[in-house]
C-alpha positions in Angstrom: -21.3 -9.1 -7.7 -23.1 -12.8 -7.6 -19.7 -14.4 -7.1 -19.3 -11.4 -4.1 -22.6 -12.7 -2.7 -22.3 -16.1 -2.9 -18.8 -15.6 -0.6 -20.2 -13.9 1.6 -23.1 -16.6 2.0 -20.1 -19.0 2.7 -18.6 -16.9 5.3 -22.1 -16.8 7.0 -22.1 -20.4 6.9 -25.5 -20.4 4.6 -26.1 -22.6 2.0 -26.2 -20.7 -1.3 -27.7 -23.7 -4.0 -31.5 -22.3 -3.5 -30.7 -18.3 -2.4 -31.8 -16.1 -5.2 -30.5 -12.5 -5.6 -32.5 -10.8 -2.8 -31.1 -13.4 -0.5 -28.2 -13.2 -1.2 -27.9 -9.4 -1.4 -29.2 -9.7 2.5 -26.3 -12.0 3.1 -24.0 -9.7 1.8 -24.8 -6.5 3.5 -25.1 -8.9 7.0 -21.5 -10.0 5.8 -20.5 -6.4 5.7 -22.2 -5.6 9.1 -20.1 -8.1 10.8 -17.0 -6.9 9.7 -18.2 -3.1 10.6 -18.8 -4.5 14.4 -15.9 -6.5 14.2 -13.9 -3.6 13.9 -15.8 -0.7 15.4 -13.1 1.2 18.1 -15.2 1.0 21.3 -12.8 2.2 23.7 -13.8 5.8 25.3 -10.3 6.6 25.1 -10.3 5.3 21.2 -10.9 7.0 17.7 -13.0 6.5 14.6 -13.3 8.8 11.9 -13.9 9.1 8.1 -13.6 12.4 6.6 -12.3 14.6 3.6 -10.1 17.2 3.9 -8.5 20.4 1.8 -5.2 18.9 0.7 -3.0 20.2 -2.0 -6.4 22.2 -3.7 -8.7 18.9 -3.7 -11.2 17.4 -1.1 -9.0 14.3 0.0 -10.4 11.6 2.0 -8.5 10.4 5.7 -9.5 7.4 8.2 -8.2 7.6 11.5 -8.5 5.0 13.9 -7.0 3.9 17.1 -7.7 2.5 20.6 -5.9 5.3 22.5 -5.8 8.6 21.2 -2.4 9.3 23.0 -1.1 7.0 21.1 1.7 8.3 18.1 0.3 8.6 14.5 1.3 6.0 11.6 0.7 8.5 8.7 0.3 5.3 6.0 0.6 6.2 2.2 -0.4 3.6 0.2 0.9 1.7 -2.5 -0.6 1.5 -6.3 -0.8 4.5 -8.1 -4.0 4.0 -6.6 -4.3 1.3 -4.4 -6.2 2.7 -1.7 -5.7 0.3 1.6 -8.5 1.7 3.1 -11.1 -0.8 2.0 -8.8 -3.9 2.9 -7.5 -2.4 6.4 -9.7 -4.3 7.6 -7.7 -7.6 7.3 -5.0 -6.9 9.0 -4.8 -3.0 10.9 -6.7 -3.8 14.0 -4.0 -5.4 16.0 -1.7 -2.0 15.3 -4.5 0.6 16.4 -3.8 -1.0 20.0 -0.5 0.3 19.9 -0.9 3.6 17.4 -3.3 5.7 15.9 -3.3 4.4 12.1 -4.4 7.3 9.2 -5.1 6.2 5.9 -5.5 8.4 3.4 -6.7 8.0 -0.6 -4.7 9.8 -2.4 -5.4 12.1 -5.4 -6.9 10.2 -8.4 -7.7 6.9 -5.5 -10.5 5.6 -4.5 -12.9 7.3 -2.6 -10.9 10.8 -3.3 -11.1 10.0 -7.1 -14.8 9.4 -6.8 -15.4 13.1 -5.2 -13.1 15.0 -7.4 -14.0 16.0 -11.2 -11.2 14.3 -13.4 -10.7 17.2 -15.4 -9.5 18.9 -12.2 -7.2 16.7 -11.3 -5.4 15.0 -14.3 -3.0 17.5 -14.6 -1.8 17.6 -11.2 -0.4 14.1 -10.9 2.9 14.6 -10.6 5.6 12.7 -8.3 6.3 16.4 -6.9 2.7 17.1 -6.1 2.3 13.9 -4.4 5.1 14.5 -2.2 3.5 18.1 -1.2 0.2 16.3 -0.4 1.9 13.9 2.0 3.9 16.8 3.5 0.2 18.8 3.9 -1.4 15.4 5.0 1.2 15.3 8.0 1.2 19.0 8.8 -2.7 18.2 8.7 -2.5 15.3 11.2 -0.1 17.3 13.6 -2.4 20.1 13.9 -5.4 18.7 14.3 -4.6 15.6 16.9 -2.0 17.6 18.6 1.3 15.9 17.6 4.8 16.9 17.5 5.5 14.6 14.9 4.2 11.2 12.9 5.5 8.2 11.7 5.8 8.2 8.1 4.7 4.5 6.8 4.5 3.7 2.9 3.6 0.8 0.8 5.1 0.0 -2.8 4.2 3.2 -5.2 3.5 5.4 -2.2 7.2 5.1 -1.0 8.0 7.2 -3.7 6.0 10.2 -2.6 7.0 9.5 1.6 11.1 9.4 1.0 10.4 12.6 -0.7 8.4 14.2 2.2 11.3 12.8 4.5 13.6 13.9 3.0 12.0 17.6 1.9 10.5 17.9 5.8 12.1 15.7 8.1 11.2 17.4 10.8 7.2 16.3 10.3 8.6 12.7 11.0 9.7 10.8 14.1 11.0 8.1 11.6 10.3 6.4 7.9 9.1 3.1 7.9 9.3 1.7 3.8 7.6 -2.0 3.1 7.9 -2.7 -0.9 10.3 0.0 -1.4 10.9 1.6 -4.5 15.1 2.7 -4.8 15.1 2.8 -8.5 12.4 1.7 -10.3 14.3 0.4 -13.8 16.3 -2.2 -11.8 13.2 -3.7 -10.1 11.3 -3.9 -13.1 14.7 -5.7 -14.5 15.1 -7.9 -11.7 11.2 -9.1 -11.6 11.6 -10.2 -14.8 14.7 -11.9 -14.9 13.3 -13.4 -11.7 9.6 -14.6 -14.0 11.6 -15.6 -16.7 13.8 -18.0 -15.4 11.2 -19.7 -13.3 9.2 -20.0 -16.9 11.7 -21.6 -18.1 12.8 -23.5 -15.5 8.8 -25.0 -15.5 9.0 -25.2 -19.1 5.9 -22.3 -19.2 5.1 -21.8 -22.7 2.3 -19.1 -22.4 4.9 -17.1 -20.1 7.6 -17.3 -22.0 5.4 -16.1 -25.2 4.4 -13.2 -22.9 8.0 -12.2 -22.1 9.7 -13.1 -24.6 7.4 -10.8 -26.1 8.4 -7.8 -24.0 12.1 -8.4 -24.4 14.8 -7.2 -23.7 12.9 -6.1 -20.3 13.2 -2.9 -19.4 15.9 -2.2 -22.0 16.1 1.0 -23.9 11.9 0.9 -25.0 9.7 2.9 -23.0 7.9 1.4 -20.3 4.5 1.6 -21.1 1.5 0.2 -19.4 1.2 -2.5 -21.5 4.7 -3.4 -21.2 4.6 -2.9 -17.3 1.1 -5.6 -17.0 2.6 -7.8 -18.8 6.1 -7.4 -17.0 4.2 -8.0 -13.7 1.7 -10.6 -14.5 4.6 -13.6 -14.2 6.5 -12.6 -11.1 3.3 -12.0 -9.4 2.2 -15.9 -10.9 4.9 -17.4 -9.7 4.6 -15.7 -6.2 6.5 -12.5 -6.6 3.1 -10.0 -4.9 2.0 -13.2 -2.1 4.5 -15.7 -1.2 3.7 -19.3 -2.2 0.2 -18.2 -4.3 0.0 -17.9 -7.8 -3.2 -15.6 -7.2 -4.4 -12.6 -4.3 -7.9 -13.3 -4.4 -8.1 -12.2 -0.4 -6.4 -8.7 -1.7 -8.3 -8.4 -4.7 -11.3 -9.1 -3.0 -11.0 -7.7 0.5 -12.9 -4.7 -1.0 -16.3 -6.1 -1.6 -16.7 -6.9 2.3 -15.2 -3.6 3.3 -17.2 -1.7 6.0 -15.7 1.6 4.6 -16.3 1.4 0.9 -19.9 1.1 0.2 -20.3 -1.9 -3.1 -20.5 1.2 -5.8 -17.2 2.6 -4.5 -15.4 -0.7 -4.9 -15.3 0.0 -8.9 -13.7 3.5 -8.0 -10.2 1.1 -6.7 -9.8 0.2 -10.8 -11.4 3.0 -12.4 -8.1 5.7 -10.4 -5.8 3.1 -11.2 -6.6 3.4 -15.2 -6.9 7.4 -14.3 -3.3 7.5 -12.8 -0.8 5.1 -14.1 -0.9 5.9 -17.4 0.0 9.7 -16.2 2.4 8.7 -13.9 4.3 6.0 -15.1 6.6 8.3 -17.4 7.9 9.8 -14.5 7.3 7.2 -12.1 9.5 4.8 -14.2 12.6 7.6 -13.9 12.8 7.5 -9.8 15.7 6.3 -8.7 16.9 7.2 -5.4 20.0 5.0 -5.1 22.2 8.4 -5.2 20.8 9.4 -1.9 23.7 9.2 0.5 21.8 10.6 3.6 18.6 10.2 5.3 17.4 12.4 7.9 15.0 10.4 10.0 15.2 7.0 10.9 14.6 4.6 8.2 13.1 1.0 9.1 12.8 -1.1 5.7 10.4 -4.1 5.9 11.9 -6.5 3.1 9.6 -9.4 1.9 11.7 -12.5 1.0 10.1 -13.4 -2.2 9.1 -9.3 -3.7 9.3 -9.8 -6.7 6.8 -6.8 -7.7 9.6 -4.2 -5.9 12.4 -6.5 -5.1 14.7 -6.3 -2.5 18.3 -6.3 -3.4 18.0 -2.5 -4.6 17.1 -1.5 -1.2 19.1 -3.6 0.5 22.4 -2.0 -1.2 20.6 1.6 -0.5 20.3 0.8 3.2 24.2 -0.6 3.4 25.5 2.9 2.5 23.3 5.4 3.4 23.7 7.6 6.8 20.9 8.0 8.7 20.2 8.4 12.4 19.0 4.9 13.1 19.0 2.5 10.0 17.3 -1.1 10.5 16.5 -3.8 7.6 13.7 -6.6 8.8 13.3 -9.8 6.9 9.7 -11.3 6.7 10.9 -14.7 5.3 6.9 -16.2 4.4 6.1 -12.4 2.6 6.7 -11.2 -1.1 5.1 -7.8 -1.9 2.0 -8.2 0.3 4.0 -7.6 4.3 0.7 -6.4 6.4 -1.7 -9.4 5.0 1.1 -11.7 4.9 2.7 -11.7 8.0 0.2 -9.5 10.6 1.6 -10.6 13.5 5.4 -10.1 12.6 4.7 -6.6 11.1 3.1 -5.2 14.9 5.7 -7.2 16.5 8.5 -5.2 14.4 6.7 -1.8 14.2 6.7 -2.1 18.0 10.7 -3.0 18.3 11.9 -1.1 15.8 9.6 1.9 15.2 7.1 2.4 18.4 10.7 3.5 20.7 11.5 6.4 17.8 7.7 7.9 19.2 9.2 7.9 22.6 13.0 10.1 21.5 14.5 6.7 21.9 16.4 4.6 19.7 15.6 0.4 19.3 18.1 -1.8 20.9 
C-alpha cells in the first residue's frame, strides 16, 4: 500500500521524500476523490448506479452508467476468471457512456460478488454452463429493469466464453455480439502464445525464458494444463508484449485498482483472492472450449482483434469469422493493441463500437 501512496502523491503533484503514512494516506484517498468527480455522470438525463442483484441463486454486483438513459445497453462480461473491469473502468469507459449505457457486472467468484458470497456456496457452481445462464439472467435483468428490447452483448478474454454461449443459447436478448480477446478454442491459443514466447526467447538469446519453457514443453501437448503450467505458459508472451503492445509489464492495469472510485482499498485484494478461487475450478473445463465447429451465429458478431494478442491470439478467430454465417460479420484490427483493446486504443475502440456496433441498436446494419 506505501508504493500505492506514494503514486498517488505523484499524481497530486506532492513531494513524497518527508510525507509519513498519515500524509500520504490523505493523498491517497484525495487521489481517489478526484477520480470519483472526474467521473461522476452529471447529466439529468444520465445514470449512476452500483448495486447487487439475485442472479443465478447469488447476490451479484452490476454498475450501470451512462450519460443518456435512452441510450442502448453494452451488457460487458469481463475477462479473467475473475478479472472484474469494474475497478479499472475508470481508465478508459467514460468516452463510451456518451454514446451507450455501459453495465458491468462481477461475476460469480469476482471481485466485489466474491467478497459478499460465502465460498462454500459458491464453489461448486462454477461451471462454463452456469456462467452462461448468469449472463443470459443478467441481460433478461437489464431488459426488464431499464426497459429495453434488447442489449449488446460485449465480452473480454475469459468472459467470451460465457457471452457466445448466451448468443448463441438466447439470441434474441442481443441486438449483436461484440468479442475483443476472443476465445475460439482455447488449446490452439495456448499453443500459439507459446510458440510465439519461445521464439522471441530465443531469438533474444533469453536464458531465464527459455529455462521456464523449455520447462513446460511440449506446450500444450498431451499433459494437462494446469495452473502452473498455464502462469508459466503466459508469463513470456505477456513479457515480450503479448497482454500490452510494446511493454514488457501492465503496471497501469495492475494497478488501476488502487485508485478506483468503486472498489474501496480492502476490496482491491478481493481482484486476486477470486482469481485463486476460480481458475483452478474452471480451468479443466475452460481449457476444453473450442468453438471452431460453430458454423452459425445468430446475431451480429463484431470481433475486435489486437495485432500483437498474444494472451488469446488472433489467427483462431480470424479462421472462425471467415466461415461462419451470421447476419452481419465484421473483423476490426487495432494495429498498436495485444490483449489489452479498451486501455490500449480508447479512442479507436468508441470510434469502432460506434461504426460497427451502435447502427445494430438502431435495426440497421453498418456500411
Amino acid at each position: 500500500m506505501k508504493q500505492a501512496w506514494l503514486a498517488a502523491l505523484l499524481v497530486l503533484g506532492t513531494t513524497p521524500a518527508m510525507a509519513d503514512d498519515a500524509a500520504d494516506a490523505k493523498a491517497y484517498q484525495k487521489s481517489r476523490a478526484a477520480v470519483a468527480d472526474l467521473t461522476r455522470i452529471v447529466a439529468p438525463s444520465g445514470i449512476q448506479e452500483s448495486y447487487k442483484t439475485a442472479i443465478g441463486g447469488i447476490d451479484q454486483w452490476l454498475y450501470v452508467r451512462g450519460q443518456d438513459k435512452a441510450n442502448p445497453i453494452i451488457l460487458f462480461v469481463h475477462g479473467g476468471p475473475a478479472a472484474p473491469v469494474i475497478p479499472t473502468a475508470w481508465q478508459f469507459q467514460r468516452p463510451i457512456e456518451e454514446y451507450f449505457t455501459v453495465v458491468n457486472w462481477d461475476q460469480r467468484g469476482a471481485g466485489l460478488t466474491y467478497r459478499d458470497n460465502a465460498p462454500e456456496k459458491v464453489a461448486g457452481t462454477l461451471t462454463v454452463a452456469r456462467y452462461v445462464e448468469d449472463t443470459i439472467e443478467v441481460a433478461e435483468h437489464l431488459r426488464k429493469k431499464y426497459g429495453k428490447a434488447k442489449v449488446i452483448l460485449m465480452a473480454h478474454s475469459w468472459g467470451t466464453v460465457p457471452a457466445m454461449g448466451a448468443a448463441l443459447k438466447r439470441p434474441d436478448l442481443f441486438y449483436g455480439y461484440v468479442g475483443l480477446g476472443q476465445v475460439i478454442s482455447t488449446r490452439e491459443n495456448e499453443r500459439i502464445s507459446f510458440d510465439y514466447a519461445l521464439a522471441q526467447a530465443q531469438k533474444l538469446g533469453n536464458q531465464e525464458a527459455l529455462k521456464d519453457l523449455q520447462s513446460i514443453a511440449p506446450y500444450p501437448g498431451q499433459a494437462p494444463i494446469t495452473r502452473e503450467r498455464i502462469i508459466t505458459a503466459r508469463k513470456w508472451p505477456q513479457h515480450y508484449g503479448g497482454l500490452s503492445a510494446y511493454r514488457s509489464e501492465s503496471t497501469y492495469y495492475y494497478g488501476g485498482p488502487r485508485l478506483s472510485p468503486d472498489y474501496l482499498p480492502e476490496d482491491v485484494q478481493t481482484i486476486d483472492q477470486g482469481n485463486l478461487f476460480t481458475l483452478g475450478r474452471l480451468l479443466p473445463e475452460f481449457v476444453t472450449v473450442d468453438y471452431s465447429r460453430v458454423a452459425t451465429f445468430p446475431v451480429p458478431v463484431v470481433m475486435f482483434l489486437g495485432r500483437h494478442d498474444y494472451t488469446t491470439p488472433t489467427a483462431p478467430t480470424e479462421a472462425w469469422l471467415r466461415q461462419v454465417k451470421a447476419p452481419y460479420k465484421q473483423a476490426v484490427w487495432f494495429e498498436h493493441s495485444a490483449h489489452m483493446i479498451p486501455w490500449e486504443e480508447p479512442g479507436k475502440t468508441l470510434v469502432s463500437l460506434l461504426r460497427y456496433v451502435r447502427p445494430l441498436a438502431d435495426g440497421k446494419l453498418p456500411d
